[in-house]
C-alpha positions as CSV (number, residue, x, y, z in Angstrom):
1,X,0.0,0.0,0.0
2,X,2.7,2.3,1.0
3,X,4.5,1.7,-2.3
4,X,1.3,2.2,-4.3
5,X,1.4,6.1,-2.7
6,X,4.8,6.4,-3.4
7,X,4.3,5.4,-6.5
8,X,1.2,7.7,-7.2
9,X,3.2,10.6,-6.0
10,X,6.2,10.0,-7.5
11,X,4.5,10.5,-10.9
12,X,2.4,13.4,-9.7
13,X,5.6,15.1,-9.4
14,X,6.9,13.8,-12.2
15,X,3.9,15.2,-14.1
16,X,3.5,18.6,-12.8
17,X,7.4,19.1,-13.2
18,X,7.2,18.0,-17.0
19,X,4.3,20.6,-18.0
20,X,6.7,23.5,-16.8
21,X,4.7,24.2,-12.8
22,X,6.5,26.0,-10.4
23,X,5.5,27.8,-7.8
24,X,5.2,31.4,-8.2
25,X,8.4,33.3,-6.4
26,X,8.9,36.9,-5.7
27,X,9.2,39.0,-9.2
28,X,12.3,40.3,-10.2
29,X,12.7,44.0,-11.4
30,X,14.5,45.9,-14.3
31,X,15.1,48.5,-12.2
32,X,16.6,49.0,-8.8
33,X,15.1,52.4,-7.8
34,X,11.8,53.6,-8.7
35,X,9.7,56.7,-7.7
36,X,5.8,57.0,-7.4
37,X,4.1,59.9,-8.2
38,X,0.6,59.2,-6.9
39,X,-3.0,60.6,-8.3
40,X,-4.7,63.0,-5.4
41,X,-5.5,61.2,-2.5
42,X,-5.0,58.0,-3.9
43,X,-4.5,54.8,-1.6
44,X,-2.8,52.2,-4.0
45,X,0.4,54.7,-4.5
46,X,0.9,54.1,-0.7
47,X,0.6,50.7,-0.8
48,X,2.9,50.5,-4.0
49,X,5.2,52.7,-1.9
50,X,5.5,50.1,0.9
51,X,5.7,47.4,-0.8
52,X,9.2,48.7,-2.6
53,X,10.1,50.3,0.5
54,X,13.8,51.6,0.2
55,X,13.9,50.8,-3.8
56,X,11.8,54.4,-3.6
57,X,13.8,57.6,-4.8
58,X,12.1,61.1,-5.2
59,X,11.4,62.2,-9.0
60,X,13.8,65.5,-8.4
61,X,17.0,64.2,-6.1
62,X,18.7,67.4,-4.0
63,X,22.3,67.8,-5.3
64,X,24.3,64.7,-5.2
65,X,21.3,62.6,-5.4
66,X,20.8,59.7,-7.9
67,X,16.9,60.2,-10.2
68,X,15.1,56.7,-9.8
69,X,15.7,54.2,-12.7
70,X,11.8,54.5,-13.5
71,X,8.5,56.6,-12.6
72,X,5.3,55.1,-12.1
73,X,2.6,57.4,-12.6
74,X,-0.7,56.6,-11.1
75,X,-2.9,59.0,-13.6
76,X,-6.2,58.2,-11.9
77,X,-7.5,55.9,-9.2
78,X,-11.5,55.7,-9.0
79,X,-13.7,53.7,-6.9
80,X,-17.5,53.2,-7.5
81,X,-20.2,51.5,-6.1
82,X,-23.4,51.4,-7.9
83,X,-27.1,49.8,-7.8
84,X,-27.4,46.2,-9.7
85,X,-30.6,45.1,-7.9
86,X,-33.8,46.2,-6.4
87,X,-36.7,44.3,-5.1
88,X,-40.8,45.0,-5.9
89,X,-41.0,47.8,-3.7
90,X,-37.7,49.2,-4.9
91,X,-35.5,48.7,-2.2
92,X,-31.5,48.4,-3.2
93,X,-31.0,44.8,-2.8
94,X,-27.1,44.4,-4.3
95,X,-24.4,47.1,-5.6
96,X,-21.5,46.5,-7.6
97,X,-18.2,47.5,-6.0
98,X,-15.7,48.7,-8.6
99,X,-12.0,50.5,-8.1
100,X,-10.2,51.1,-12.0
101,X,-6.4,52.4,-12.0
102,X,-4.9,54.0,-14.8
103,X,-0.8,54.0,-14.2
104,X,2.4,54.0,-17.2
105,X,6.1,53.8,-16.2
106,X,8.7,55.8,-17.4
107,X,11.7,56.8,-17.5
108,X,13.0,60.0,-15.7
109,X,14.1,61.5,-19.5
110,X,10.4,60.6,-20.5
111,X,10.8,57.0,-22.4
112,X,7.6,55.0,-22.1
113,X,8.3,52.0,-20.7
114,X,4.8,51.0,-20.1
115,X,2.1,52.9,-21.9
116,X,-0.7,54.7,-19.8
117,X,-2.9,51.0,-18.7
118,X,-6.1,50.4,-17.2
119,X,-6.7,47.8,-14.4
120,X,-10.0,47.1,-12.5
121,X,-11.9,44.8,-10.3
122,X,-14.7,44.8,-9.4
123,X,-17.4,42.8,-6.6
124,X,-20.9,42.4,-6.1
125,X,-22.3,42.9,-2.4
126,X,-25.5,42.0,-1.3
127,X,-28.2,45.0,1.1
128,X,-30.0,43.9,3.8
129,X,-31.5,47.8,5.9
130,X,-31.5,45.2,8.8
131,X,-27.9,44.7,8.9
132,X,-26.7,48.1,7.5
133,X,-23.5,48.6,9.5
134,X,-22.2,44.9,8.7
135,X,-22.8,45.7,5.4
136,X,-21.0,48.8,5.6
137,X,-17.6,46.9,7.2
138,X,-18.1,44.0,4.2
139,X,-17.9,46.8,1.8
140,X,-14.6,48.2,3.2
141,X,-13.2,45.1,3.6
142,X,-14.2,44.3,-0.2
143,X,-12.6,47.6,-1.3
144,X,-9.2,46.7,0.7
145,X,-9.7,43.1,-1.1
146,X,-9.8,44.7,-3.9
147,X,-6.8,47.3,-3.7
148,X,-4.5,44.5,-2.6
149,X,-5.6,42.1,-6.1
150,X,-4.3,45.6,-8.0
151,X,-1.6,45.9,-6.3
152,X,-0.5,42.3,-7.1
153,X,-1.5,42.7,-10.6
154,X,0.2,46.0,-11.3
155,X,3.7,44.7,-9.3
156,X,3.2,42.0,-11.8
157,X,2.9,44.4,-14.8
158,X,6.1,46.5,-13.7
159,X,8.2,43.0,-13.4
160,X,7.1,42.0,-16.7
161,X,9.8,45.2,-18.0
162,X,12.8,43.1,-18.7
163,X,14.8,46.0,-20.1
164,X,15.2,49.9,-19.6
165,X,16.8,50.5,-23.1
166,X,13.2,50.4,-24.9
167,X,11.2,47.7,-26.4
């Protein structure tokens, strides 16, 4: 019996390593400084922020300073939430959650590097008036849900850049 599992996973391994699966590791970047210039009040240029932490450089260095490699410009960060369903008596029954980025990278002498891109999600979310301030929590939490998939999908994006001398 014991040889039989062996066996079994043995050639599960065998399998999964033959059709090219490995797990997915921490991207690697052109680039080893970048700077973030963020859209007004946005939250996903903060997060972007941390998550490069000391890789950040300002877009104009004081004298004797290094420029950063590469900008990323956040050009517009939206969220929405919107009315999908009602009931008989018209009562708002679900809304759509939505959040859409617009970003490009660039270098600091202005070569695209990524053109200006749009990435959304977006969630449905049930109403109950009964449970309003549950609801209300479920939506933030959806929204932060939401922010962190964009974040993993734009850090994706950037790491896709293999080179800084063009296309």
């Amino acid at each position: 019996m014991q040889r039989r599992t062996l066996l079994t996973a043995v050639s599960a391994a065998w399998g999964l390593a033959a059709c090219g699966f490995k797990l997915r590791s921490a991207p690697t970047f052109a680039f080893q400084t970048v700077a973030v210039t963020p859209e007004k009040n946005g939250l996903l240029a903060a997060d972007l922020i941390r998550y490069f932490g000391n890789a950040v450089a300002p877009v104009a260095p004081g004298a004797g300073g290094t420029p950063p490699q590469v900008i990323v410009d956040i050009l517009q960060e939206a969220r929405e939430k919107s009315v999908v369903g009602v009931n008989a008596s018209g009562q708002v029954r679900e809304f759509q959650l939505r959040i859409r980025i617009q970003f490009r990278m660039r270098t600091p002498d202005g070569r695209e590097l990524i053109v200006p891109t749009t990435i959304s999600q977006q969630r449905d979310i049930s109403f109950n008036e009964s449970a309003v301030l549950a609801k209300e929590a479920e939506e933030v939490l959806l929204f932060r849900d939401m922010q962190a998939d964009l974040l993993q999908q734009l850090v994706r994006r950037l790491a896709a850049v293999k080179s800084l001398n063009g296309p």
